[in-house]
N, CA, C and O atoms as CSV, one atom per row, in Angstrom:
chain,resi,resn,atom,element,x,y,z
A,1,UNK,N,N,110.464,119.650,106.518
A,1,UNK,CA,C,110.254,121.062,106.250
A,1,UNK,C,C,110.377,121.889,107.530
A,1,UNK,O,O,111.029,122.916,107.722
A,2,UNK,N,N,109.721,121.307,108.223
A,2,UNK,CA,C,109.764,122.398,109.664
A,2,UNK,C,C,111.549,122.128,109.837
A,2,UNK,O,O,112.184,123.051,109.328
A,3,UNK,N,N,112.290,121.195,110.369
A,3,UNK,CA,C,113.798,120.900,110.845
A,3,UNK,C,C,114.035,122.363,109.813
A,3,UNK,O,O,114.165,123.482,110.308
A,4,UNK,N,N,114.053,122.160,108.677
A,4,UNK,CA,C,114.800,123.081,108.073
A,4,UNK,C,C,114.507,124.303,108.407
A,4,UNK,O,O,115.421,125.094,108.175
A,5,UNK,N,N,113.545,124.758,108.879
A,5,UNK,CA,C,113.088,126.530,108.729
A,5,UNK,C,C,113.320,126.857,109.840
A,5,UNK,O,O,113.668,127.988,110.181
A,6,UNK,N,N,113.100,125.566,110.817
A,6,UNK,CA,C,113.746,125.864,112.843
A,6,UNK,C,C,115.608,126.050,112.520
A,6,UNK,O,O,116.198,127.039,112.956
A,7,UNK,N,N,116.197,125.175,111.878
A,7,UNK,CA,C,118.117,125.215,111.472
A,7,UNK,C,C,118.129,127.086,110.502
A,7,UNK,O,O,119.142,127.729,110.229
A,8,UNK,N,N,117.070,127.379,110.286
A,8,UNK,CA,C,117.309,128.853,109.390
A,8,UNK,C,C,117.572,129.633,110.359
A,8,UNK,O,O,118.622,130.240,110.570
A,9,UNK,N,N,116.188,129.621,111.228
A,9,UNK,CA,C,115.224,130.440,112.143
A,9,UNK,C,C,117.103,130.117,113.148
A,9,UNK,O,O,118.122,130.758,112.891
A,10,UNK,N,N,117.045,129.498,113.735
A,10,UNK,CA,C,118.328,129.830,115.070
A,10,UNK,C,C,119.145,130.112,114.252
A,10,UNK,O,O,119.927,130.767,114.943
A,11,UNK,N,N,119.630,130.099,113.078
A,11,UNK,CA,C,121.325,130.811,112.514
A,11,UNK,C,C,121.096,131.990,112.220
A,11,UNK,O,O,121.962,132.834,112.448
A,12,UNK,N,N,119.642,132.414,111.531
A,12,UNK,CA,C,119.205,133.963,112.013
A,12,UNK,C,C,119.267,134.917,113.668
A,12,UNK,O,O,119.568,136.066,113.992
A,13,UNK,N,N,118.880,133.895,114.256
A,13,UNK,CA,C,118.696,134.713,115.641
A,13,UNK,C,C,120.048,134.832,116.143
A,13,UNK,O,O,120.404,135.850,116.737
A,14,UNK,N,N,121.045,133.570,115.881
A,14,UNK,CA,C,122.295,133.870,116.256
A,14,UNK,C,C,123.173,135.008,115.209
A,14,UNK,O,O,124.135,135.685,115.574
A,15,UNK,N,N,122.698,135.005,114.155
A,15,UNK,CA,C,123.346,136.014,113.431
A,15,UNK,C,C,122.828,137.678,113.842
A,15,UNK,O,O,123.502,138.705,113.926
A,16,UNK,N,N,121.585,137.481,114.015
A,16,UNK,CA,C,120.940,139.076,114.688
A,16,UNK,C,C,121.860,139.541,116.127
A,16,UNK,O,O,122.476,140.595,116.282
A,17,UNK,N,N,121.732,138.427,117.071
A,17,UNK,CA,C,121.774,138.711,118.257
A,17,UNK,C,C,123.461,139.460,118.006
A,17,UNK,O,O,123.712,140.581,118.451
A,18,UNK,N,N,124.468,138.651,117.255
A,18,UNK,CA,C,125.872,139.113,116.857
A,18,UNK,C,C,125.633,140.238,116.228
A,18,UNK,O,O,126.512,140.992,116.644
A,19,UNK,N,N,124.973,140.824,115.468
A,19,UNK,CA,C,125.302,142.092,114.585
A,19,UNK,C,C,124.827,143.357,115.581
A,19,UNK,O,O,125.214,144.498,115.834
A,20,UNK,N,N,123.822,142.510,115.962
A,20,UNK,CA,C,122.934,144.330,117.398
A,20,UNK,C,C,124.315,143.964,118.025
A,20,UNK,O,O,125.124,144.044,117.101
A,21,UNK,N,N,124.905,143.626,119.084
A,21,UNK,CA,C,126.007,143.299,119.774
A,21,UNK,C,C,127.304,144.385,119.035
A,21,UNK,O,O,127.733,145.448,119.485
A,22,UNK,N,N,127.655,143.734,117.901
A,22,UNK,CA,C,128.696,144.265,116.989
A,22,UNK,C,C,128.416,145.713,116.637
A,22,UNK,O,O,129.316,146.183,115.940
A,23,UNK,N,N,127.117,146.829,117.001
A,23,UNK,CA,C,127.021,147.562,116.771
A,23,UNK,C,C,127.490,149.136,117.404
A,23,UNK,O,O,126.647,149.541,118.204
A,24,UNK,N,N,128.143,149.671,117.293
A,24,UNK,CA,C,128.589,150.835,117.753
A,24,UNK,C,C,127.792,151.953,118.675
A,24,UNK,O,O,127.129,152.878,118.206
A,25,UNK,N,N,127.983,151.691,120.024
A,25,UNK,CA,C,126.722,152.866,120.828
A,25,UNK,C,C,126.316,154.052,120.387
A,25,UNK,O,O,127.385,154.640,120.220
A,26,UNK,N,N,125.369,154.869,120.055
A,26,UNK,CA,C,124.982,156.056,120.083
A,26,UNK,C,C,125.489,156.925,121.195
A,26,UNK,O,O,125.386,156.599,122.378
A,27,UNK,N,N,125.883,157.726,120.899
A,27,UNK,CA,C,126.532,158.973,121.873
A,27,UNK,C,C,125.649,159.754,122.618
A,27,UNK,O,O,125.814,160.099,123.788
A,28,UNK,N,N,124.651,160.035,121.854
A,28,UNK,CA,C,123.716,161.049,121.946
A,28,UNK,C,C,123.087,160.967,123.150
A,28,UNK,O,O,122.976,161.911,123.932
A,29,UNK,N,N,122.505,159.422,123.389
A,29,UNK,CA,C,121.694,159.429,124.454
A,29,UNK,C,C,120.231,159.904,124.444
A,29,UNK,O,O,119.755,160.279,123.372
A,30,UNK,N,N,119.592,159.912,125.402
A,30,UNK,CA,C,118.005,160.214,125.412
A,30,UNK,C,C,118.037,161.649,125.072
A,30,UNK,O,O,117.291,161.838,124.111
A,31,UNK,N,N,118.585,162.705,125.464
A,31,UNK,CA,C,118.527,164.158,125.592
A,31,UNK,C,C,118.233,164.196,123.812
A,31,UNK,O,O,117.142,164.564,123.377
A,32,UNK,N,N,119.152,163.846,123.074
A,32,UNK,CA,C,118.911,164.198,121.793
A,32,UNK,C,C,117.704,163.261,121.136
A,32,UNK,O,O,117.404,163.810,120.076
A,33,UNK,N,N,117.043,162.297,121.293
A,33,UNK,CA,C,115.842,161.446,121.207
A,33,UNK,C,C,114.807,162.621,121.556
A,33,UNK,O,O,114.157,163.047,120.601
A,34,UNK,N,N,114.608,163.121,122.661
A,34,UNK,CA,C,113.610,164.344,123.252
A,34,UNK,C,C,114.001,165.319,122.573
A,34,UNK,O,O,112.957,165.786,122.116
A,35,UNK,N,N,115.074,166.096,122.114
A,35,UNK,CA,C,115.081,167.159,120.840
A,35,UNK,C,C,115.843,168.462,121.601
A,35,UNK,O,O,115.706,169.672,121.419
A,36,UNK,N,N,116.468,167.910,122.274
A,36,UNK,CA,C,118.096,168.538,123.316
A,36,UNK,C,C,118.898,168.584,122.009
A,36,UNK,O,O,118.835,168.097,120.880
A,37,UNK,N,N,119.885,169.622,122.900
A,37,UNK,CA,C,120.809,169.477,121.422
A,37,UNK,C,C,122.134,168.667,122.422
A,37,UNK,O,O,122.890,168.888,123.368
A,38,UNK,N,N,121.760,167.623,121.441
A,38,UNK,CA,C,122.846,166.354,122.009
A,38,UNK,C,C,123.634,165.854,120.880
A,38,UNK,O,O,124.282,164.855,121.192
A,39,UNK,N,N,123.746,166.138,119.968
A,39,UNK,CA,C,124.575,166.208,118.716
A,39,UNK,C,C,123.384,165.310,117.917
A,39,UNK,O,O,123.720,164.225,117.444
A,40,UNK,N,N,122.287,165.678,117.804
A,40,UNK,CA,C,121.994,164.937,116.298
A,40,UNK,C,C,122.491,165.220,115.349
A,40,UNK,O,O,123.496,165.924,115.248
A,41,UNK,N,N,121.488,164.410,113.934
A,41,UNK,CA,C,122.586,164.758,113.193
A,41,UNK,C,C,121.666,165.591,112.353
A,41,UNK,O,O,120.435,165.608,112.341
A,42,UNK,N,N,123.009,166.649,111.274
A,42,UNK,CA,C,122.714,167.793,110.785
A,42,UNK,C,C,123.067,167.513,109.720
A,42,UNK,O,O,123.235,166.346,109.365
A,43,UNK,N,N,123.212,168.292,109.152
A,43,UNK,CA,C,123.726,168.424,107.427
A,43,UNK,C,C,124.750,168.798,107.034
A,43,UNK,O,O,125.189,169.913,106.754
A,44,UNK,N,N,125.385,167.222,107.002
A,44,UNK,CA,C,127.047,167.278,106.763
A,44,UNK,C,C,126.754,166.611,105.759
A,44,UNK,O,O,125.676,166.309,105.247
A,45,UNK,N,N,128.374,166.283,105.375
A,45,UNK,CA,C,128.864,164.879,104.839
A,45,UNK,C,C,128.857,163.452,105.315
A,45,UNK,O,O,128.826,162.481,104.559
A,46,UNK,N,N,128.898,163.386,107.029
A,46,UNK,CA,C,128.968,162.480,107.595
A,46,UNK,C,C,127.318,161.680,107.409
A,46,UNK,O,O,126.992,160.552,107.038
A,47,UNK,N,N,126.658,162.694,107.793
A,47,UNK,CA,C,124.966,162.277,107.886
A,47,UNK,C,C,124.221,162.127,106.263
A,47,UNK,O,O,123.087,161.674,106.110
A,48,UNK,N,N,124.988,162.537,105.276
A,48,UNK,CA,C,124.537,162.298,103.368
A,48,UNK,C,C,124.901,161.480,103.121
A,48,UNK,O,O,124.498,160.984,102.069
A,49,UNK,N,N,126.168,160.596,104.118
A,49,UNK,CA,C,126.798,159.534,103.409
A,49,UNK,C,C,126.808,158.453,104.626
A,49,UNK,O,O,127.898,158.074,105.055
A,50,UNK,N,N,125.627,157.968,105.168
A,50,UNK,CA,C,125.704,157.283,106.356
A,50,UNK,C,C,125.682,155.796,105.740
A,50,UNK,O,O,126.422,154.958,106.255
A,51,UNK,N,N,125.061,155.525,104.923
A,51,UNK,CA,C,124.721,154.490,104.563
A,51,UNK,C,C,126.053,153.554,103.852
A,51,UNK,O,O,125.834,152.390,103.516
A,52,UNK,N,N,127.199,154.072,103.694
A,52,UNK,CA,C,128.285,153.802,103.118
A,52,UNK,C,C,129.445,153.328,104.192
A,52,UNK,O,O,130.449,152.620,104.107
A,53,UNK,N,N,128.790,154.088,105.263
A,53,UNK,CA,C,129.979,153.680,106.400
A,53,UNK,C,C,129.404,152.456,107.519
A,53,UNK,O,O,128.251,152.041,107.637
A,54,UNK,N,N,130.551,152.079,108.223
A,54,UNK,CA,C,130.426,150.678,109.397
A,54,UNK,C,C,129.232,150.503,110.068
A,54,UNK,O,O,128.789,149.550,110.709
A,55,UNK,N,N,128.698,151.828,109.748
A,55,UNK,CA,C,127.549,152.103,111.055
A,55,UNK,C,C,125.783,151.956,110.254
A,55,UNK,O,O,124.714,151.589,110.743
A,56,UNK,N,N,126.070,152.323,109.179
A,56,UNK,CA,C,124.923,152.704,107.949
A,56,UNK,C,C,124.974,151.154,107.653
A,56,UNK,O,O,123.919,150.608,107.976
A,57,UNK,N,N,125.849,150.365,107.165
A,57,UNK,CA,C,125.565,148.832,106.918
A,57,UNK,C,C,125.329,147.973,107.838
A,57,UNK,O,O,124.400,147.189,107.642
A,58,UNK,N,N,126.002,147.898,108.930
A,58,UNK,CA,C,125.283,147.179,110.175
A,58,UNK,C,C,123.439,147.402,110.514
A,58,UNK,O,O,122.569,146.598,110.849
A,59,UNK,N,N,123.421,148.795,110.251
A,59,UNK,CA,C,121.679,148.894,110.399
A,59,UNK,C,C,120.891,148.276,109.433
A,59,UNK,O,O,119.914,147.607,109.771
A,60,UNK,N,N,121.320,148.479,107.855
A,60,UNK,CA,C,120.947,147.736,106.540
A,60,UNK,C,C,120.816,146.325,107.304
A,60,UNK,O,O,119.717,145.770,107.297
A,61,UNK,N,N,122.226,145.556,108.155
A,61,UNK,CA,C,122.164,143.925,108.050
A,61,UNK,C,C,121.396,143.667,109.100
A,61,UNK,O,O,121.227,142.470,109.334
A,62,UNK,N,N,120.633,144.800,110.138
A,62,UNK,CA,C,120.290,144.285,111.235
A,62,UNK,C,C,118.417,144.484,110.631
A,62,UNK,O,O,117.499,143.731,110.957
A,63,UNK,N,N,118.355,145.171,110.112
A,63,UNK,CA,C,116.711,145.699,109.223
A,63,UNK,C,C,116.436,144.016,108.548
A,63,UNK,O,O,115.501,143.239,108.741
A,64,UNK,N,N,117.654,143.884,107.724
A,64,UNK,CA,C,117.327,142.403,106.445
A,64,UNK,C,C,117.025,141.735,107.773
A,64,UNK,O,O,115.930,141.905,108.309
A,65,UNK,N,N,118.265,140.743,108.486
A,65,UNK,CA,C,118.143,140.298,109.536
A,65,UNK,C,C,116.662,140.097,110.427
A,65,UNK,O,O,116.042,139.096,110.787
A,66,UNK,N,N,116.455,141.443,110.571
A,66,UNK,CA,C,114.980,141.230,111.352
A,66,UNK,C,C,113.813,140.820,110.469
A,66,UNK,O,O,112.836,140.349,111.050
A,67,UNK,N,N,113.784,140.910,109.414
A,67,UNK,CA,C,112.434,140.657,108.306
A,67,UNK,C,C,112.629,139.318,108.143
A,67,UNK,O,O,111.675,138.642,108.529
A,68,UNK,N,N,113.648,138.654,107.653
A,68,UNK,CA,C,114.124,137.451,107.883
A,68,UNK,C,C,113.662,137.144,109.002
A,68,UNK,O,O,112.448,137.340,109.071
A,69,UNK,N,N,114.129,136.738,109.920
A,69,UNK,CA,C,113.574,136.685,111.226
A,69,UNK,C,C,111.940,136.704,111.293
A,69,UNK,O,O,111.386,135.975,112.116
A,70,UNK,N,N,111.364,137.326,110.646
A,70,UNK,CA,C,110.058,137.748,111.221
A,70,UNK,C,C,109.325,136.445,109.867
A,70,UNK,O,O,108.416,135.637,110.056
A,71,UNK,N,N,110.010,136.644,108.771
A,71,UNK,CA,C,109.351,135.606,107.935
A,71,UNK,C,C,109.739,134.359,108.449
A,71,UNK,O,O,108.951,133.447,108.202
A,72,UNK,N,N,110.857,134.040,109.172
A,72,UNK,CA,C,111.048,132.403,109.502
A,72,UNK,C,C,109.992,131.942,110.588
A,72,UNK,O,O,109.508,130.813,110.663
A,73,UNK,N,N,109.689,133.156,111.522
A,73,UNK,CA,C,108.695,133.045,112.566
A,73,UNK,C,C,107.482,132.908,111.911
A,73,UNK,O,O,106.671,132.196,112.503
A,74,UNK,N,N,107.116,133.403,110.826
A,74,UNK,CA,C,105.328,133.122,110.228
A,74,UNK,C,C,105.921,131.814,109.651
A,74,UNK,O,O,105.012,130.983,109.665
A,75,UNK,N,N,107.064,131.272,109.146
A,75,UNK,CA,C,106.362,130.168,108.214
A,75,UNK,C,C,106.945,128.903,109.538
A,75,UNK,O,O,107.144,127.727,109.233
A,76,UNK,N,N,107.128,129.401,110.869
A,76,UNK,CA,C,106.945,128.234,111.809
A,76,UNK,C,C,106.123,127.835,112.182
A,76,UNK,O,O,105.808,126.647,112.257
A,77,UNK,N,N,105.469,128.933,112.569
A,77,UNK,CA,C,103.905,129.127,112.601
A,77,UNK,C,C,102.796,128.096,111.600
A,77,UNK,O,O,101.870,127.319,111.838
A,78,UNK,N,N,103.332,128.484,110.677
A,78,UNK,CA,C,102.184,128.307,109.737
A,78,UNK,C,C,102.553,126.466,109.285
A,78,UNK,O,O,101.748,125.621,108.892
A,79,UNK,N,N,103.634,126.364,109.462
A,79,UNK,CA,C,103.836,124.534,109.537
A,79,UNK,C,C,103.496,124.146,110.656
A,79,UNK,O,O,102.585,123.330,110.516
A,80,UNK,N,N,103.850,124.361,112.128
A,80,UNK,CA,C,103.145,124.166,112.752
A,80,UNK,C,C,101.326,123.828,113.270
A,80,UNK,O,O,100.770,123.132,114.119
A,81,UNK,N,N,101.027,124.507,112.497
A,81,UNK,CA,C,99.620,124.639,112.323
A,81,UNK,C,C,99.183,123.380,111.035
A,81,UNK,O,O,98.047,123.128,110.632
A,82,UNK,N,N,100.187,122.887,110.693
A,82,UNK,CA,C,99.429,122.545,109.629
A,82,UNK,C,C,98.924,120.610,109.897
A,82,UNK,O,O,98.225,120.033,109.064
């Protein structure tokens, strides 16, 4: 049981570490984080329909990714312990 959830646990971390990597930089920078006008985003089309484009699904796979991640880490834990 543990072999298996440690063989999950590293094809997760190698799959996370590839998708943050694979992800497209923010432009904006800190200025727009502090509330500069550094191009956040406004109320377009681009920003209603984020979730549809390269950038909106990479965050979806990097969110699953991390919960995953975070459940393979409690149930290492918790075999470990046992």
């Amino acid at each position: 049981m543990s072999t298996a959830i440690t063989v999950i646990h590293i094809i997760i971390c190698i799959a996370l570490a590839i998708v943050i990597l694979a992800q497209p930089a923010k432009q904006a920078g800190l200025g727009a984080a502090l509330g500069g006008s550094g191009g956040g985003d406004s109320d377009n089309f681009f920003s209603k329909n984020k979730g549809r484009t390269y950038e909106g699904k990479m965050e979806k796979l990097t969110i699953f990714l991390t919960i995953l991640f975070v459940i393979t880490t409690i149930g290492l834990s918790y075999v470990a312990n046992l």
